[in-house]
N, C-alpha and C positions, 0 to 999 in steps of 0.2 A: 451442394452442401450435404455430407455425408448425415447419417442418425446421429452421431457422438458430439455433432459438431452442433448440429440444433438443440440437442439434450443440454450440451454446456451454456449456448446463448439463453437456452429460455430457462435454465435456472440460476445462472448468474446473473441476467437484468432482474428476475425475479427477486431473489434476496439483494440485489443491493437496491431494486427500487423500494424492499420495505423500510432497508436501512437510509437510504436518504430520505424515507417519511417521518423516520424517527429521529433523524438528525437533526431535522428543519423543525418538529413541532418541540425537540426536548435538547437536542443535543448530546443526546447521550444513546448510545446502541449497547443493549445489553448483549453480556457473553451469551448468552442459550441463543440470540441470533447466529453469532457465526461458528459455536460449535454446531448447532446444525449444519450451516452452510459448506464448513469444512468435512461433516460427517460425509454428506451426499455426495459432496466431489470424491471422498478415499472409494466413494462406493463406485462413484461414476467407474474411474479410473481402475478401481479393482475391475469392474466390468471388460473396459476395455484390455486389459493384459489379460482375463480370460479367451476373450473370443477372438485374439491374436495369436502369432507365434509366440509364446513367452520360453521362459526358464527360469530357473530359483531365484535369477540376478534381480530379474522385475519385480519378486516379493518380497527381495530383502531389501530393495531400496524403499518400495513402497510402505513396509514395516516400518523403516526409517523414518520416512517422513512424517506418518500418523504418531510416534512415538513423540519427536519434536512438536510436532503440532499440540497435542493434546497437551503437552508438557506447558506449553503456556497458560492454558488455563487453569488446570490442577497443582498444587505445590506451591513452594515459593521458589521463586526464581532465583539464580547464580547471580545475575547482577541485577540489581534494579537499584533507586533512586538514593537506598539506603546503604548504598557496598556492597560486597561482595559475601555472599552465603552458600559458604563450600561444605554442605551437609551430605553423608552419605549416599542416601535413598535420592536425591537428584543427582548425585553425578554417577549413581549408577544407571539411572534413565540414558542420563546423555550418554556413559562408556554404552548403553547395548543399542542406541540409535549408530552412532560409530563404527558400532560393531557389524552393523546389517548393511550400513551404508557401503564399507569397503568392501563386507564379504560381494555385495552387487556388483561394486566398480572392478574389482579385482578378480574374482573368479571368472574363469575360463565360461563363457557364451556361447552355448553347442547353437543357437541360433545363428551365429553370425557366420558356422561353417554351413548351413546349412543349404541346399540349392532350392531356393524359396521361389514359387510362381513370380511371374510382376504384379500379380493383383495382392499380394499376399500383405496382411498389414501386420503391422510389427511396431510396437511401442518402444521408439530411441532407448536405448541405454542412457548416451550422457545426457538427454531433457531428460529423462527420470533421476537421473543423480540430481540434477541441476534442483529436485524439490526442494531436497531437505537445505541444501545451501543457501536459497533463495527464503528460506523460513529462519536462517541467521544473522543474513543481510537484513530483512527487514527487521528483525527484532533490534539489531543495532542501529540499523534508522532511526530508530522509534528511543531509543537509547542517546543519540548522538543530536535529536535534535531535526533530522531532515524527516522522519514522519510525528507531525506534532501532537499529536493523537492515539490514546490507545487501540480506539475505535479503526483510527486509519490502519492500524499497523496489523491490527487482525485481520480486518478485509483483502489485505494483501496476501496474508497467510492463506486463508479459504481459495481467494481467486488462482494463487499458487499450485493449489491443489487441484479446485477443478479445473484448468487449462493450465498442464505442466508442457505441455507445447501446441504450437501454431495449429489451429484446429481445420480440417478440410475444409473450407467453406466458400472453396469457386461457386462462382465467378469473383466473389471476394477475397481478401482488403481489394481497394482499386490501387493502393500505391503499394506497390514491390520493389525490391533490391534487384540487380541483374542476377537469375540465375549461380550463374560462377557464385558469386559470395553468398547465396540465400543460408542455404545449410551454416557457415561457420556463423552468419549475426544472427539466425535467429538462434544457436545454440549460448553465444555473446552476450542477446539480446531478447532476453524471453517474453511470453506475450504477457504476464503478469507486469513486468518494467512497462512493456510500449504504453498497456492500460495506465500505467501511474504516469511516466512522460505526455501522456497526452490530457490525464486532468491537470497535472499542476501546467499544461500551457493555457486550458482554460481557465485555470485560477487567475492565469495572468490579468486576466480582467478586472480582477478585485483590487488592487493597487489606482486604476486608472479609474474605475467606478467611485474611491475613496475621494482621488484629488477631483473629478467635476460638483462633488455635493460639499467637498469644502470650499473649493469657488466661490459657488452660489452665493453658500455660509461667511465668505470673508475670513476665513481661519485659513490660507495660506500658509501655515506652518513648515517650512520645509527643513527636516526629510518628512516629519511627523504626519504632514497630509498623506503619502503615499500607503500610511502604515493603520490607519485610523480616524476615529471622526472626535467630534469635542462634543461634551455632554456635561449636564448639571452634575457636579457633585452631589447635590441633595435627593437628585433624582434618575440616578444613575439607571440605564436602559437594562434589560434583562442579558443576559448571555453574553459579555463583556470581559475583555481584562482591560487591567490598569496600565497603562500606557506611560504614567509618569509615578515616582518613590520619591521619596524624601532621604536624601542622603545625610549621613552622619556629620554632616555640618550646619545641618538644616534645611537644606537648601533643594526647591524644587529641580528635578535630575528627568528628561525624556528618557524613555526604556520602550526601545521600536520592538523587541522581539520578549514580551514577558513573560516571565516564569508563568507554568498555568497552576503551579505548586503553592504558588506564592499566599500570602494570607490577605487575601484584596482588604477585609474590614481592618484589620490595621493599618494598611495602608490609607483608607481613606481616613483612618482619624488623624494622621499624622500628615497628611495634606488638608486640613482644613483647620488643625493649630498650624500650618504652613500657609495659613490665607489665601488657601484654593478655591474659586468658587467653580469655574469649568475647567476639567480638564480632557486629556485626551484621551480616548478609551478605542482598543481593539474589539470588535464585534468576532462572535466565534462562529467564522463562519464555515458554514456543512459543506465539509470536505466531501460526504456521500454524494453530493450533488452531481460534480464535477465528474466523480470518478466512476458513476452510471453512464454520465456521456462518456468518461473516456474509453469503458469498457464496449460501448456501441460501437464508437470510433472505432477502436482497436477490429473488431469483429470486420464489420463493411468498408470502412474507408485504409486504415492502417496504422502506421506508426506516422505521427503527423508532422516530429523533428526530422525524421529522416527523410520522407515524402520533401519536405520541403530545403532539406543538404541536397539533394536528388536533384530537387529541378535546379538550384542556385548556382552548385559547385560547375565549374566545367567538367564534361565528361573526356575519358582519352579517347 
């Protein structure tokens, strides 16, 4: 396991185990955590394109990406929950992220004519394009609904940055792709995704955890058990959504995936003139948790969908 490769584990388990302490005792990760976490990786990552073979291309994607990145925290955004806000001074942001992005992808790489030793390391081109794009993907995650958290969708951003590819860490993952296709899936399939694919299979657990403690409880509800537990209305548990609305007929309506927008105290007063006394509540639970394991995972063992397509599928 090379230095760069130790440098990124132990400061990525690091910020994300403070971040799943804050996850677990409040639920909420403030921005000064992952604009830190994102700083240190631009730095890592600057580091590493120094003491490589570089060219202009590696600092004008890197440009790129810190420009996107930061852009999520500073300004208002182009799209968020309220429409679309096409104001000057952000879309000149994004034209000159664009701008560094392509001049990287596009401009001639006197590195790649280069007759380089085999020891010689050299920081990919297309993982370094692949930052800035992978900070657009998630932000439309987080937009579309598949990262339900703003919390989540940053730490994917930071982890993006500091491991923008599969980091030297022989004799680890234990589970590899054949040779022949490693280069295209892990360019495919970057190590930032395998860390998200491998916590939300941990998450898988919380679904089946949900249905043994409504068992117990006799609240059988299906689909509702899979999604949630039942709780007093009068005494509703801390860090929860509402699981069920009252629709414009009156009428008690299950809602398995809710708004976290939503205005939960009107909603409870409009279920209990709806003669609710328990209903069904979502628990919010710390996606940080998960995605510290998966980020282990990722490091020592691997990508754990693929590991496991690997041993299933027949091989030719």
């Amino acid at each position: 396991m090379d230095a760069f490769a130790v440098a990124r584990l132990v400061l990525g388990a690091g910020f994300l185990a403070v971040a799943a302490f804050l996850d677990v005792r409040t639920r909420r990760v403030r921005d000064l955590l992952w604009i830190a976490f994102g700083t240190v990786g631009l730095l890592v990552l600057a580091l590493d394109i120094a003491t490589s073979f570089y060219a202009a291309n590696h600092w004008l994607l890197l440009g790129s990406a810190a420009i996107l990145f930061y852009a999520v925290f500073y300004g208002k955004p182009i799209l968020d929950e309220d429409g679309v806000h096409l104001k000057p001074a952000r879309l000149l942001v994004l034209v000159a992220a664009a701008t560094a992005w392509f001049g990287g992808v596009l401009l001639p790489n006197p590195v790649d004519t280069m007759m380089l030793p085999a020891f010689a390391r050299v920081v990919p081109i297309p993982e370094l394009a692949s930052v800035s794009v992978l900070i657009l993907i998630y932000q439309l995650f987080y937009q579309t609904g598949l990262l339900r958290g703003g919390a989540d969708a940053k730490a994917m951003l930071a982890l993006t940055i500091l491991v923008p590819l599969y980091p030297d860490a022989s004799p680890f993952p234990l589970l590899t792709v054949p040779a022949s296709v490693r280069s295209t899936m892990q360019l495919l399939f970057p190590f930032s995704l395998t860390v998200l694919v491998n916590a939300a299979i941990l998450f898988l657990v919380v679904p089946v955890a949900y249905l043994i403690v409504n068992a117990v409880r006799g609240d059988l509800e299906l689909p509702q058990a899979f999604f949630g537990t039942k709780a007093s209305l009068d005494h509703l548990p801390p860090h929860v959504w509402l699981m069920e609305r009252v629709d414009r007929r009156g009428e008690r309506v299950a809602v398995l995936f809710p708004s976290h927008r939503a205005d939960e105290s009107e909603e409870v007063t409009k279920l209990r003139a709806a003669g609710a006394d328990r209903v069904w509540v979502q628990p919010k639970v710390p996606f940080m948790v998960p995605l510290l394991v998966g980020f282990l995972l990722a490091f020592f063992v691997g990508n754990l969908m693929l590991g496991f397509l690997t041993a299933v599928l027949p091989h030719p």
